[in-house]
mmJSON file of the N, C-alpha and C atoms, coordinates in Angstrom:
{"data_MODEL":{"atom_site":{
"group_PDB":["ATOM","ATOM","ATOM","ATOM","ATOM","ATOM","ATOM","ATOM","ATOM","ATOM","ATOM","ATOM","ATOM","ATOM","ATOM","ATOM","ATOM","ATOM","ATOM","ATOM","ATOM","ATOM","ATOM","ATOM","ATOM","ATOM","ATOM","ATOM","ATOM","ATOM","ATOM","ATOM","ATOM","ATOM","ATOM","ATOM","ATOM","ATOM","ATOM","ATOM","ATOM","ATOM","ATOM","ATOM","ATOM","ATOM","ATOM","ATOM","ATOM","ATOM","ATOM","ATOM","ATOM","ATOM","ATOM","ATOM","ATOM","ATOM","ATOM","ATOM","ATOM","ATOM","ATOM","ATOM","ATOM","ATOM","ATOM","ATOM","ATOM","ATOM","ATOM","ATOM","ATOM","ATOM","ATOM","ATOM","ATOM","ATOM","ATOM","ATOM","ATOM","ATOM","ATOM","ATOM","ATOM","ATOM","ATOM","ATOM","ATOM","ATOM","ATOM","ATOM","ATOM","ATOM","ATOM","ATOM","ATOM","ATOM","ATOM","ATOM","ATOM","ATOM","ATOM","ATOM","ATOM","ATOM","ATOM","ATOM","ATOM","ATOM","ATOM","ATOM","ATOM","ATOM","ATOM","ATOM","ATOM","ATOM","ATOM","ATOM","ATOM","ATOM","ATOM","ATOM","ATOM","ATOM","ATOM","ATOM","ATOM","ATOM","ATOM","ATOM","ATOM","ATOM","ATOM","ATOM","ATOM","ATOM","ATOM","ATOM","ATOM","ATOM","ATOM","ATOM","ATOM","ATOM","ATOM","ATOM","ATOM","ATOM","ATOM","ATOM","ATOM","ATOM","ATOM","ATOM","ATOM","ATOM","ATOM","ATOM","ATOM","ATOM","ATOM","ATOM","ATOM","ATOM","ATOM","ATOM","ATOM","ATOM","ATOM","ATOM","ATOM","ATOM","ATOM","ATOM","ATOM","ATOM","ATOM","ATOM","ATOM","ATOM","ATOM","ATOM","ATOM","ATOM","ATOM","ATOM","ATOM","ATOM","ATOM","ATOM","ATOM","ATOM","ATOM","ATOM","ATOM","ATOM","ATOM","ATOM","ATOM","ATOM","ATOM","ATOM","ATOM","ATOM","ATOM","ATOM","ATOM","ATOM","ATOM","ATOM","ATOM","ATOM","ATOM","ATOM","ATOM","ATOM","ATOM","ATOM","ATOM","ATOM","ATOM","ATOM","ATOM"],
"id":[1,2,3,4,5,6,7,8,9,10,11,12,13,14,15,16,17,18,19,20,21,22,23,24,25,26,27,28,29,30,31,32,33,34,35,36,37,38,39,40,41,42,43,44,45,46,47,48,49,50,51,52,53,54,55,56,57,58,59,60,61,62,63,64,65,66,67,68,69,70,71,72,73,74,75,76,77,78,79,80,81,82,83,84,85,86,87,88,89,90,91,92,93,94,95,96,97,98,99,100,101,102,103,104,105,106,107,108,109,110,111,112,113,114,115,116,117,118,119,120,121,122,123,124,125,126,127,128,129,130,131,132,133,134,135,136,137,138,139,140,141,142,143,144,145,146,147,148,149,150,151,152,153,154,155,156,157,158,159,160,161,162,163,164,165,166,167,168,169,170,171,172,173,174,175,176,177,178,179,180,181,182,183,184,185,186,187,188,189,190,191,192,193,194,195,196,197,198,199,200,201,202,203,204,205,206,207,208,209,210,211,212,213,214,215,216,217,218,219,220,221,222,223,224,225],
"type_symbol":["N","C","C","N","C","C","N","C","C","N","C","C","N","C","C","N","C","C","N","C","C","N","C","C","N","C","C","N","C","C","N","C","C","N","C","C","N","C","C","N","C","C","N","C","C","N","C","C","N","C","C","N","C","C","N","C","C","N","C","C","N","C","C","N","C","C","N","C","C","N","C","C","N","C","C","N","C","C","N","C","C","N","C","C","N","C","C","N","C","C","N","C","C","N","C","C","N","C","C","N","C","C","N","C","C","N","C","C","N","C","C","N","C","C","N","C","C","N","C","C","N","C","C","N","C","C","N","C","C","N","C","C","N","C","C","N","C","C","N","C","C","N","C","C","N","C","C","N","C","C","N","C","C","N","C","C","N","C","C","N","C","C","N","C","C","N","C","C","N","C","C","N","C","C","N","C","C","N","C","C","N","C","C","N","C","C","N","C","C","N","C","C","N","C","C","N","C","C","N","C","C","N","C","C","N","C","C","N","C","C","N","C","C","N","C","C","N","C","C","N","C","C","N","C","C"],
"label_atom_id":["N","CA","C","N","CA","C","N","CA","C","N","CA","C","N","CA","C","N","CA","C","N","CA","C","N","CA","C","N","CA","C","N","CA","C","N","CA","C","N","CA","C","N","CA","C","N","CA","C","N","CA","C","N","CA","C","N","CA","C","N","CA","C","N","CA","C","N","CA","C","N","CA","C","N","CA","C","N","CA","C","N","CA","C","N","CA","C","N","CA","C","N","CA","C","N","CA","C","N","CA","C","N","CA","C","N","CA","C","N","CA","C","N","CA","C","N","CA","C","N","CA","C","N","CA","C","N","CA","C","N","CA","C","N","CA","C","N","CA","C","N","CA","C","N","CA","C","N","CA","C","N","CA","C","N","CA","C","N","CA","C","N","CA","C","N","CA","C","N","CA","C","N","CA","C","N","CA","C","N","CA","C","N","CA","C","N","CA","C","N","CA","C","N","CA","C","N","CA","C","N","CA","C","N","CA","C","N","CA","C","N","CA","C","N","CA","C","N","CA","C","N","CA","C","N","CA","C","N","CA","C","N","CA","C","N","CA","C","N","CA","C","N","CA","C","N","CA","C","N","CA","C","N","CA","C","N","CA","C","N","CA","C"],
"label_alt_id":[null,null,null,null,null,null,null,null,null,null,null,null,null,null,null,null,null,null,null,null,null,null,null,null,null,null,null,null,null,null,null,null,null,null,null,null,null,null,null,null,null,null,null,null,null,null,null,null,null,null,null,null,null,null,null,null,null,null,null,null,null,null,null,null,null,null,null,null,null,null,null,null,null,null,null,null,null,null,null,null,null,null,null,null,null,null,null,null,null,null,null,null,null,null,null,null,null,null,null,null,null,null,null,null,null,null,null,null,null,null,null,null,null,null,null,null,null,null,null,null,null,null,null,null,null,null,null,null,null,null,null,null,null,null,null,null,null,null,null,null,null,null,null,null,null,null,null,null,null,null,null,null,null,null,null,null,null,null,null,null,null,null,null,null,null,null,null,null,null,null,null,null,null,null,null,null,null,null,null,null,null,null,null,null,null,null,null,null,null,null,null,null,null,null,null,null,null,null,null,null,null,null,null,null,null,null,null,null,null,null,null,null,null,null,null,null,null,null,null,null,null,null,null,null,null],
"label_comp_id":["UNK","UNK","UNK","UNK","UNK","UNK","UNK","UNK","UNK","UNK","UNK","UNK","UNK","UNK","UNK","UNK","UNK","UNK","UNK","UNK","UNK","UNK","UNK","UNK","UNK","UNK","UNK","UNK","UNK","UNK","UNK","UNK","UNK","UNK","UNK","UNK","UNK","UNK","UNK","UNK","UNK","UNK","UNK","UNK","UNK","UNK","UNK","UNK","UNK","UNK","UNK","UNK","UNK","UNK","UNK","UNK","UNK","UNK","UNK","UNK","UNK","UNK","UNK","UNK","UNK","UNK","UNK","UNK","UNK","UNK","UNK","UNK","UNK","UNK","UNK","UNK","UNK","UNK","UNK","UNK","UNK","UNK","UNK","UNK","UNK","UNK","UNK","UNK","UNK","UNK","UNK","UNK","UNK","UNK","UNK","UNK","UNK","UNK","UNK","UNK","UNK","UNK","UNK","UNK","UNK","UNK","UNK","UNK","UNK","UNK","UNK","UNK","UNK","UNK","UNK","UNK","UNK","UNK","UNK","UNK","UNK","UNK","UNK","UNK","UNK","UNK","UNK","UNK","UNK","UNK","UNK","UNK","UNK","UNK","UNK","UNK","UNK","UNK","UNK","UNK","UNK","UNK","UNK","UNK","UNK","UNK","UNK","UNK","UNK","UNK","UNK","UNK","UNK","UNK","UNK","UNK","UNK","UNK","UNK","UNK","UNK","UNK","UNK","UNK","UNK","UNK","UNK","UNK","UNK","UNK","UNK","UNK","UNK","UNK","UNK","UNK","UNK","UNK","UNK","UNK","UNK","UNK","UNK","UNK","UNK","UNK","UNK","UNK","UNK","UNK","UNK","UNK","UNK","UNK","UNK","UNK","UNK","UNK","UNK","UNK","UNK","UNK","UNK","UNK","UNK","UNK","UNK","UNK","UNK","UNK","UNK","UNK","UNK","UNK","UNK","UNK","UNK","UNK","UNK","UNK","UNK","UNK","UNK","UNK","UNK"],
"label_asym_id":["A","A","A","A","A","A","A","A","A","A","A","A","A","A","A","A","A","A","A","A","A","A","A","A","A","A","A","A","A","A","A","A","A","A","A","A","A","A","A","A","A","A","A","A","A","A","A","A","A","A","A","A","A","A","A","A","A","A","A","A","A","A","A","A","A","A","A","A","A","A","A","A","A","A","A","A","A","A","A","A","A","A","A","A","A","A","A","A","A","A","A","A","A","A","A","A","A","A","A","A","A","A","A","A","A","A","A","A","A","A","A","A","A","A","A","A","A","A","A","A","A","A","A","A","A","A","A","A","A","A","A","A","A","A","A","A","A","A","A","A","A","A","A","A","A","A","A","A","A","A","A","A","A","A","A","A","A","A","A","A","A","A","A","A","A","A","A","A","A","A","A","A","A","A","A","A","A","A","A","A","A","A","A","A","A","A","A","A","A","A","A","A","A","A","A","A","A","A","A","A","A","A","A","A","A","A","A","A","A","A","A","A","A","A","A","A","A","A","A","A","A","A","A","A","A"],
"label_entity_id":["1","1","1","1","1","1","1","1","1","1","1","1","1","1","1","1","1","1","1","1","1","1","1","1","1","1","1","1","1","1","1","1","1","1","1","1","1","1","1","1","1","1","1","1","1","1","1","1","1","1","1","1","1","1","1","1","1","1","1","1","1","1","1","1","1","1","1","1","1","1","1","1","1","1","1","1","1","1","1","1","1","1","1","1","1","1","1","1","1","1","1","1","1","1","1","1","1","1","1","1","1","1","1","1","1","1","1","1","1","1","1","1","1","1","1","1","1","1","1","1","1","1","1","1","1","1","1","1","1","1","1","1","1","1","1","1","1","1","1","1","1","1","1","1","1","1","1","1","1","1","1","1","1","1","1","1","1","1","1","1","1","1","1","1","1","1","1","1","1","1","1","1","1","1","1","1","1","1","1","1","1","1","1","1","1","1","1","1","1","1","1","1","1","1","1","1","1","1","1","1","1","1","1","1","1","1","1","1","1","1","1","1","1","1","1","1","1","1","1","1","1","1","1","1","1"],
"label_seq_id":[1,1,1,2,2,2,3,3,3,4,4,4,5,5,5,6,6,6,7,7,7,8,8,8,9,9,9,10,10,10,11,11,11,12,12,12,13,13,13,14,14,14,15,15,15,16,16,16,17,17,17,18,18,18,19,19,19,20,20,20,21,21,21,22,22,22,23,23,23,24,24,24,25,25,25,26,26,26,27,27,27,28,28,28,29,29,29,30,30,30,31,31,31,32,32,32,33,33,33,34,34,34,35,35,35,36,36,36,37,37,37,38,38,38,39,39,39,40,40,40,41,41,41,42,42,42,43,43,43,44,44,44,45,45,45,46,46,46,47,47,47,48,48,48,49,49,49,50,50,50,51,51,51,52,52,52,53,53,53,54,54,54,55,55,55,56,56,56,57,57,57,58,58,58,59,59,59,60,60,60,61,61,61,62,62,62,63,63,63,64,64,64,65,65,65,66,66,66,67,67,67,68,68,68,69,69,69,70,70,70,71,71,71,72,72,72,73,73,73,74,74,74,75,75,75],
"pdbx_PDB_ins_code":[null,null,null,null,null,null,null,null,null,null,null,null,null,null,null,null,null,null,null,null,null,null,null,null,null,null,null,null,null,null,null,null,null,null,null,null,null,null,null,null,null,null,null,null,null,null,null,null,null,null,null,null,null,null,null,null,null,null,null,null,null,null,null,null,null,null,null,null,null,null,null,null,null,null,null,null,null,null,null,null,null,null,null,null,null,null,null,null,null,null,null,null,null,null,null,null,null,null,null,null,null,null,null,null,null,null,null,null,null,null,null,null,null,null,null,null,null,null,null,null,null,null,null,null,null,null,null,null,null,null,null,null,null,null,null,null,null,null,null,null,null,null,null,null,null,null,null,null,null,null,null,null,null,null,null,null,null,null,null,null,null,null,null,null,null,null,null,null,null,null,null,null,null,null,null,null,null,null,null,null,null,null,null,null,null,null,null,null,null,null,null,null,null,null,null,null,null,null,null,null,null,null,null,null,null,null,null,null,null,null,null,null,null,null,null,null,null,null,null,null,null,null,null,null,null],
"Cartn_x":[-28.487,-27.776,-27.163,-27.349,-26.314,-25.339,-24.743,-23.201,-22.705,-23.381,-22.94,-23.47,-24.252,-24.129,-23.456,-22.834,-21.867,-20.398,-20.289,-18.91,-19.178,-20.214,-20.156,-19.932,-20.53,-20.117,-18.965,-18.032,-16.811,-16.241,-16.16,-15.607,-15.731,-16.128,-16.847,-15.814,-15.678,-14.629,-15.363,-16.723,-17.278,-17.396,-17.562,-17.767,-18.626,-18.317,-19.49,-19.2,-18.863,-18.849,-20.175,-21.209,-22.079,-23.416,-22.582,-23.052,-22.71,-21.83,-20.929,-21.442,-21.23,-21.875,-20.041,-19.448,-17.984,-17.989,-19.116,-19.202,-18.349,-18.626,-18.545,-16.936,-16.583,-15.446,-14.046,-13.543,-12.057,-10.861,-9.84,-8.684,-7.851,-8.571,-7.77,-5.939,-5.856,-4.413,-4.043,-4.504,-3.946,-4.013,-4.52,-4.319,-2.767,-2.449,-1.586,-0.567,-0.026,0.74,2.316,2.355,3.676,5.053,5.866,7.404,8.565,8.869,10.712,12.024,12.392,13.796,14.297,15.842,16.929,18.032,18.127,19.089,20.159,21.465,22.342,22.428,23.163,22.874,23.211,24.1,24.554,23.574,22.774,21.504,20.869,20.212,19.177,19.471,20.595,21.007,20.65,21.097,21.031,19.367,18.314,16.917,16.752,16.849,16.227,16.656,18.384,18.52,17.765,17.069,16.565,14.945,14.669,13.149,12.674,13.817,13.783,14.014,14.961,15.142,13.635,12.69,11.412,10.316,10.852,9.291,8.533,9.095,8.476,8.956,8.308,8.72,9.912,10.692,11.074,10.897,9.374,8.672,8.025,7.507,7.641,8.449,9.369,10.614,10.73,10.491,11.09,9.653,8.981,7.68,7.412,7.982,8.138,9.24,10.219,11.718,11.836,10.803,10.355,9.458,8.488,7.661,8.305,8.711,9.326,10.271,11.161,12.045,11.213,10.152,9.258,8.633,8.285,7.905,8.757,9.936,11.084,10.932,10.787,11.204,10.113,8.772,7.818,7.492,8.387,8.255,8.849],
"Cartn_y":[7.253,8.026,9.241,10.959,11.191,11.376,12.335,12.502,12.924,14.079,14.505,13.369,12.756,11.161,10.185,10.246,9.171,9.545,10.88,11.457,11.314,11.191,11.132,10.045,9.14,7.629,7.289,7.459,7.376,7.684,9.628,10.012,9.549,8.462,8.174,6.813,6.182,5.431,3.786,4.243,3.242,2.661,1.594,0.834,1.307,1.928,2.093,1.58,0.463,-0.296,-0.653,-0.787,-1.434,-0.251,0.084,1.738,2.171,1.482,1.754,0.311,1.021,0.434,-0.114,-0.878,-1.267,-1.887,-2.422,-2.886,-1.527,-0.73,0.484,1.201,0.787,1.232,1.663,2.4,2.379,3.187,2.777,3.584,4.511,5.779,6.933,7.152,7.226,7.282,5.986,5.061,3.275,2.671,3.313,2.596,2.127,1.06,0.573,1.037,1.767,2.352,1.603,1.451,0.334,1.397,0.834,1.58,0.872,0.732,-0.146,0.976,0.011,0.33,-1.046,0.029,-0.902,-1.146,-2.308,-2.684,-3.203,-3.015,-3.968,-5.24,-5.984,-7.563,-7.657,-7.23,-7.527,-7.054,-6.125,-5.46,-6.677,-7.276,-8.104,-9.376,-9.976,-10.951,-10.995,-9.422,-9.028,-8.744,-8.64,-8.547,-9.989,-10.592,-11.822,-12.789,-12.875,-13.267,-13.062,-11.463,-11.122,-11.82,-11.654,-11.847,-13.37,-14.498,-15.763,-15.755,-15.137,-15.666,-14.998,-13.938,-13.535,-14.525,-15.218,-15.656,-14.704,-13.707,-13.097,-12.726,-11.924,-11.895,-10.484,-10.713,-9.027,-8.142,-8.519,-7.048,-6.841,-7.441,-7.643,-6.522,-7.014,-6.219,-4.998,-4.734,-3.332,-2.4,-3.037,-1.968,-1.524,-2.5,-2.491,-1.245,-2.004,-0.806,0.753,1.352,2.306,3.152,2.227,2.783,3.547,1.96,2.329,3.894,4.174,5.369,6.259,6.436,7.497,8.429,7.383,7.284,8.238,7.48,8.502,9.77,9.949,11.132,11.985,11.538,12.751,12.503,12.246,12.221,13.692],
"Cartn_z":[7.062,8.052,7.364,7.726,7.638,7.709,7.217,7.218,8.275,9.322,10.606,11.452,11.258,12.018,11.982,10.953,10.266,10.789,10.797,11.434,13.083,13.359,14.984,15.711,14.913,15.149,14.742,13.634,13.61,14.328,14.794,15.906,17.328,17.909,18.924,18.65,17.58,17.884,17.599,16.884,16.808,15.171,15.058,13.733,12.929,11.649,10.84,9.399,9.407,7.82,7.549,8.656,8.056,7.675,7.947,7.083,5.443,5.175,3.937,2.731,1.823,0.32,-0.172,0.842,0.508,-1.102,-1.86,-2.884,-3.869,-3.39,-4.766,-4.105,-2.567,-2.609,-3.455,-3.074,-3.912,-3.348,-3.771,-3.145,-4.191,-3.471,-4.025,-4.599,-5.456,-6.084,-5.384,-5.459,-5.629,-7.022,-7.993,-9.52,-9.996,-10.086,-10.429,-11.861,-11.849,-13.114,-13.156,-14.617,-15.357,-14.82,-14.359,-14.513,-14.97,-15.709,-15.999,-15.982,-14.733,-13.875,-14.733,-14.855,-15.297,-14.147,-13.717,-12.394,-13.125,-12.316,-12.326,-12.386,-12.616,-12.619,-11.019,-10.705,-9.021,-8.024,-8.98,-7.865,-7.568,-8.98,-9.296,-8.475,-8.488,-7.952,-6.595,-6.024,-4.445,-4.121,-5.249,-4.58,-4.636,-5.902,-5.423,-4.297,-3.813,-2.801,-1.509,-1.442,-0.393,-0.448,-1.444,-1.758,-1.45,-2.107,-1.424,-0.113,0.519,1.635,2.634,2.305,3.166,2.075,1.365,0.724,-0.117,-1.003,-1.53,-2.796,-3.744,-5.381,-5.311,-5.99,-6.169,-6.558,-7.113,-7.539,-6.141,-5.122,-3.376,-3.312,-2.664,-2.299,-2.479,-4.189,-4.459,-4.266,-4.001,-3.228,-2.341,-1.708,0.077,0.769,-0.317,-0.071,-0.644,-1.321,-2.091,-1.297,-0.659,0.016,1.301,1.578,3.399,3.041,2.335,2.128,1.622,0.894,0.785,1.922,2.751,4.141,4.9,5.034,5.58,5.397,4.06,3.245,3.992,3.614,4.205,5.632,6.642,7.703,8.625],
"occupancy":[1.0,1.0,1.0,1.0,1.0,1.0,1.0,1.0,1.0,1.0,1.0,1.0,1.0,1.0,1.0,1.0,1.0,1.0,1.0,1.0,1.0,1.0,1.0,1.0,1.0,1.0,1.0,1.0,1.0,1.0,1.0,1.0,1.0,1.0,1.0,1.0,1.0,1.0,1.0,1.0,1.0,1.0,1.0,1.0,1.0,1.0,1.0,1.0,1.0,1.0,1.0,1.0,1.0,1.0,1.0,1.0,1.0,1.0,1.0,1.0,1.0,1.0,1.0,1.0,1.0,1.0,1.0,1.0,1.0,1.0,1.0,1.0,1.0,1.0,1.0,1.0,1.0,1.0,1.0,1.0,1.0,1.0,1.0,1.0,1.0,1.0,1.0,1.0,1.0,1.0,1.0,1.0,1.0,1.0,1.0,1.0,1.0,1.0,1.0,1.0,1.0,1.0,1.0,1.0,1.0,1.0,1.0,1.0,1.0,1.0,1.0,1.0,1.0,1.0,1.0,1.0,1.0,1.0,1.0,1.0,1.0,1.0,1.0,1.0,1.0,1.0,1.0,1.0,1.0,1.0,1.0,1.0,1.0,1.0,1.0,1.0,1.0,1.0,1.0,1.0,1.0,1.0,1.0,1.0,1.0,1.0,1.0,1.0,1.0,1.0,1.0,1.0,1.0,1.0,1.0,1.0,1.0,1.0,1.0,1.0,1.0,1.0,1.0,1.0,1.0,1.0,1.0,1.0,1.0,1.0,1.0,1.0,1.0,1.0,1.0,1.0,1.0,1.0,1.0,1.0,1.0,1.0,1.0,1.0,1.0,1.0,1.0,1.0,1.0,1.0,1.0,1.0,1.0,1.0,1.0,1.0,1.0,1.0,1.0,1.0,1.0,1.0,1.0,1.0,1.0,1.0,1.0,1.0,1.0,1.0,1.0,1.0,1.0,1.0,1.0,1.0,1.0,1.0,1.0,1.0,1.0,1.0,1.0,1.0,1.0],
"B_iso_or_equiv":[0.0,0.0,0.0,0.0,0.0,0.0,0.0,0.0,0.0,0.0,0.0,0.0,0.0,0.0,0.0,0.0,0.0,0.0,0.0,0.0,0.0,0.0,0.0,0.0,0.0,0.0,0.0,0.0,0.0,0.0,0.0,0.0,0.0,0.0,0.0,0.0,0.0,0.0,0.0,0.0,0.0,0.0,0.0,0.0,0.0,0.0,0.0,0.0,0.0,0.0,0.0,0.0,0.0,0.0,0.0,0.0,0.0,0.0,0.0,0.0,0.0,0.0,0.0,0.0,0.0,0.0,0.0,0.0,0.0,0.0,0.0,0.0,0.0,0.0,0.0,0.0,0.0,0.0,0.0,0.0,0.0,0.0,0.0,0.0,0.0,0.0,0.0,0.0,0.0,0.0,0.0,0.0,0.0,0.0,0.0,0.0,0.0,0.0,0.0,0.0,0.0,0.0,0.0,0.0,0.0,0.0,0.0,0.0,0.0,0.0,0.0,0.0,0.0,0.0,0.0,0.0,0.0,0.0,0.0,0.0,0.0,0.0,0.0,0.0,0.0,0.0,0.0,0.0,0.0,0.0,0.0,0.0,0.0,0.0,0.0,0.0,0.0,0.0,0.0,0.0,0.0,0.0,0.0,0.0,0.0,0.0,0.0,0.0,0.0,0.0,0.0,0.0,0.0,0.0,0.0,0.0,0.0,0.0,0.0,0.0,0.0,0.0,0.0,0.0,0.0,0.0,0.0,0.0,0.0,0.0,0.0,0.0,0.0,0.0,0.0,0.0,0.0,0.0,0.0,0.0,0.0,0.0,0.0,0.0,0.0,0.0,0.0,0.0,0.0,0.0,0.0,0.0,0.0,0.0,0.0,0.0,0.0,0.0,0.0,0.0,0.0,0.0,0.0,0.0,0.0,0.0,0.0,0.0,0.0,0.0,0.0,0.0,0.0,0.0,0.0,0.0,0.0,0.0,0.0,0.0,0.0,0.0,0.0,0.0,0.0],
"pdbx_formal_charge":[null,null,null,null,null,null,null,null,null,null,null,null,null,null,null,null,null,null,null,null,null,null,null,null,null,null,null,null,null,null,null,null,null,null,null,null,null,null,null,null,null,null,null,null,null,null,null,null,null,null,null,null,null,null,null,null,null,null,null,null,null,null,null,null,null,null,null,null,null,null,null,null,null,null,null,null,null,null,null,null,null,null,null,null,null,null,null,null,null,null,null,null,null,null,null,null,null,null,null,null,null,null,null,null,null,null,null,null,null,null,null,null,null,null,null,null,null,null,null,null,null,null,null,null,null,null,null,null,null,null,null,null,null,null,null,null,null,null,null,null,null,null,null,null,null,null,null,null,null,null,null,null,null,null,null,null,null,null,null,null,null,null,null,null,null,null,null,null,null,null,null,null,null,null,null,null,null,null,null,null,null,null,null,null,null,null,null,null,null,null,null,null,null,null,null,null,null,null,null,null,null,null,null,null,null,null,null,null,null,null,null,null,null,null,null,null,null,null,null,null,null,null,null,null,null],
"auth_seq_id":[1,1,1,2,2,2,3,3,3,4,4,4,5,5,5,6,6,6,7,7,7,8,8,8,9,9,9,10,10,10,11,11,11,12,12,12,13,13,13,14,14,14,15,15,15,16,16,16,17,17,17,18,18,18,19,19,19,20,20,20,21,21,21,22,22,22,23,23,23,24,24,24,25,25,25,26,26,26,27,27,27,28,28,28,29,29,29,30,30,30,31,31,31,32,32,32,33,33,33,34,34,34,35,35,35,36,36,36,37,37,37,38,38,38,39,39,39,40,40,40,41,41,41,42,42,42,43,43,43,44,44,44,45,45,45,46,46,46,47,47,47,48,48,48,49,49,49,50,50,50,51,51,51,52,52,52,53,53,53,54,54,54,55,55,55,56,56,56,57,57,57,58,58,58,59,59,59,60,60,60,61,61,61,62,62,62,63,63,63,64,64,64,65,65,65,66,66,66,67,67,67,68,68,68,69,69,69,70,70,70,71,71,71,72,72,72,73,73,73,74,74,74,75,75,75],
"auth_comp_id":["UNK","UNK","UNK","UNK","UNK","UNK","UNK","UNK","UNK","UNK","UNK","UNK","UNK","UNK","UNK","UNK","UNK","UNK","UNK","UNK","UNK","UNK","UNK","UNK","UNK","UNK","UNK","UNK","UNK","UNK","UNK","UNK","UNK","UNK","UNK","UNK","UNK","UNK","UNK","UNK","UNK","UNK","UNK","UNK","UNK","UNK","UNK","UNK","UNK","UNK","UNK","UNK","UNK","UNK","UNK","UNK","UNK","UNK","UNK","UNK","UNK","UNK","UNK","UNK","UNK","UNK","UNK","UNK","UNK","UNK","UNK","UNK","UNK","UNK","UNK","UNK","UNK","UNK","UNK","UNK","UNK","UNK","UNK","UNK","UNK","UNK","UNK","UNK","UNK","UNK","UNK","UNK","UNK","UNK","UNK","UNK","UNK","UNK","UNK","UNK","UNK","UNK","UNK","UNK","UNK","UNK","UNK","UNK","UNK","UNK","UNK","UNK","UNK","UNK","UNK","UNK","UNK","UNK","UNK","UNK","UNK","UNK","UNK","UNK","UNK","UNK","UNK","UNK","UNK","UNK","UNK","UNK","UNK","UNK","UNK","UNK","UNK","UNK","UNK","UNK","UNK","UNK","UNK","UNK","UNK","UNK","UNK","UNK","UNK","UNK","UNK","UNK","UNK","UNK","UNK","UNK","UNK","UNK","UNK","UNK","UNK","UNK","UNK","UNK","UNK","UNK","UNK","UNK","UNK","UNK","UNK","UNK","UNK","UNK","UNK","UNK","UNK","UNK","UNK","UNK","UNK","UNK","UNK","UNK","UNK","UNK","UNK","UNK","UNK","UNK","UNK","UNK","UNK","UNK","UNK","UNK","UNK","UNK","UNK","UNK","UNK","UNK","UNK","UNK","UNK","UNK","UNK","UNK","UNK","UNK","UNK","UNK","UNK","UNK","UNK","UNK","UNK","UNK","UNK","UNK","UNK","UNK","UNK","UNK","UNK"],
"auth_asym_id":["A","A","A","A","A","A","A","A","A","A","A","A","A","A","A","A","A","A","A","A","A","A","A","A","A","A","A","A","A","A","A","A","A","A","A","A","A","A","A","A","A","A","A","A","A","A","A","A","A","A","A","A","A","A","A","A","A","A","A","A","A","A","A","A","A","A","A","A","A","A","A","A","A","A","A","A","A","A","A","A","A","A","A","A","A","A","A","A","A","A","A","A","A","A","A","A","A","A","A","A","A","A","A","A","A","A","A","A","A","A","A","A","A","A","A","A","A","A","A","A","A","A","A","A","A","A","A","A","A","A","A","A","A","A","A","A","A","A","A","A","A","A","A","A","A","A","A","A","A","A","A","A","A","A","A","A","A","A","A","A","A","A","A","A","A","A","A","A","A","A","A","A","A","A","A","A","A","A","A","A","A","A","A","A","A","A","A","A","A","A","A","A","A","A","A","A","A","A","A","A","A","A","A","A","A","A","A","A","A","A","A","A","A","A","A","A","A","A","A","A","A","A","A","A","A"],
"auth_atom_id":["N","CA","C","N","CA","C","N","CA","C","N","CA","C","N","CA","C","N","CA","C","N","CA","C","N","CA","C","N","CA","C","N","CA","C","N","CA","C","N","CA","C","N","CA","C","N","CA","C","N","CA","C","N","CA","C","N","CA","C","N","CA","C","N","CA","C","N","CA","C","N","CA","C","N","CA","C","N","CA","C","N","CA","C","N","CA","C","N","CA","C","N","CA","C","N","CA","C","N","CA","C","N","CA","C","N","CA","C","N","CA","C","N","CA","C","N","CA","C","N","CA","C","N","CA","C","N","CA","C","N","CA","C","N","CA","C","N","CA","C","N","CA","C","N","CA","C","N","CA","C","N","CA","C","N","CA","C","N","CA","C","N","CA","C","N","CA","C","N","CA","C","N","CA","C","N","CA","C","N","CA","C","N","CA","C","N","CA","C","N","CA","C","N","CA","C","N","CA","C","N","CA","C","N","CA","C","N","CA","C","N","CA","C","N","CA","C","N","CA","C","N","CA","C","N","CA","C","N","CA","C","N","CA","C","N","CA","C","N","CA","C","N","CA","C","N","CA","C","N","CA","C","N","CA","C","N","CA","C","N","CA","C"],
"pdbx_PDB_model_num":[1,1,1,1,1,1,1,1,1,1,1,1,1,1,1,1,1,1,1,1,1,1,1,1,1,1,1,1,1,1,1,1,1,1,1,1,1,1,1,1,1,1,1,1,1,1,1,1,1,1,1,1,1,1,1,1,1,1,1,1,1,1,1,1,1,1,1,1,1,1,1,1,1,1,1,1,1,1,1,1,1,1,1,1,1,1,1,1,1,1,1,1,1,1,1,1,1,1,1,1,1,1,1,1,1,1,1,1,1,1,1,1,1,1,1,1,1,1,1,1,1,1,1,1,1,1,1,1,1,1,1,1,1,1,1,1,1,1,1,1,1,1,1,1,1,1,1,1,1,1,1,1,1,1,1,1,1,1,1,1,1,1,1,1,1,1,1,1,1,1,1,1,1,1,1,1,1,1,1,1,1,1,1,1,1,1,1,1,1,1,1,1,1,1,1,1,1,1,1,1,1,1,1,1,1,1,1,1,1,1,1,1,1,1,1,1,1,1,1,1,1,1,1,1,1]
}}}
């Protein structure tokens, strides 16, 4: 298929994965890069309280809460 076929069927609102070689996929600026933040102990205390109480890690949390305000930001 090409590409102005491939955009027409997308645009149309229709399914075209099975069009796509998803094997070789990837997500643009999603590579995972290291950061160390130094928290408070009272911070730390206060993510993991939160993080147990949704079931999740506090490296969870502080991705979630980073994102969501980024979000904001370029809104």
């Amino acid at each position: 298929m090409k590409a102005k076929e491939l955009d027409r069927v997308f645009d149309a609102g229709k399914d075209i994965t099975k069009h796509l070689d998803l094997s070789k996929a990837r997500r643009v600026n999603q590579t995972p890069r290291r950061v160390n933040v130094d928290f408070p102990s009272w911070m730390v205390n206060s993510l993991d309280k939160e993080a147990s109480r949704l079931g999740v890690t506090r490296q969870s949390i502080i991705k979630v809460w980073i994102s969501e305000r980024l979000k904001e930001q370029t809104a």
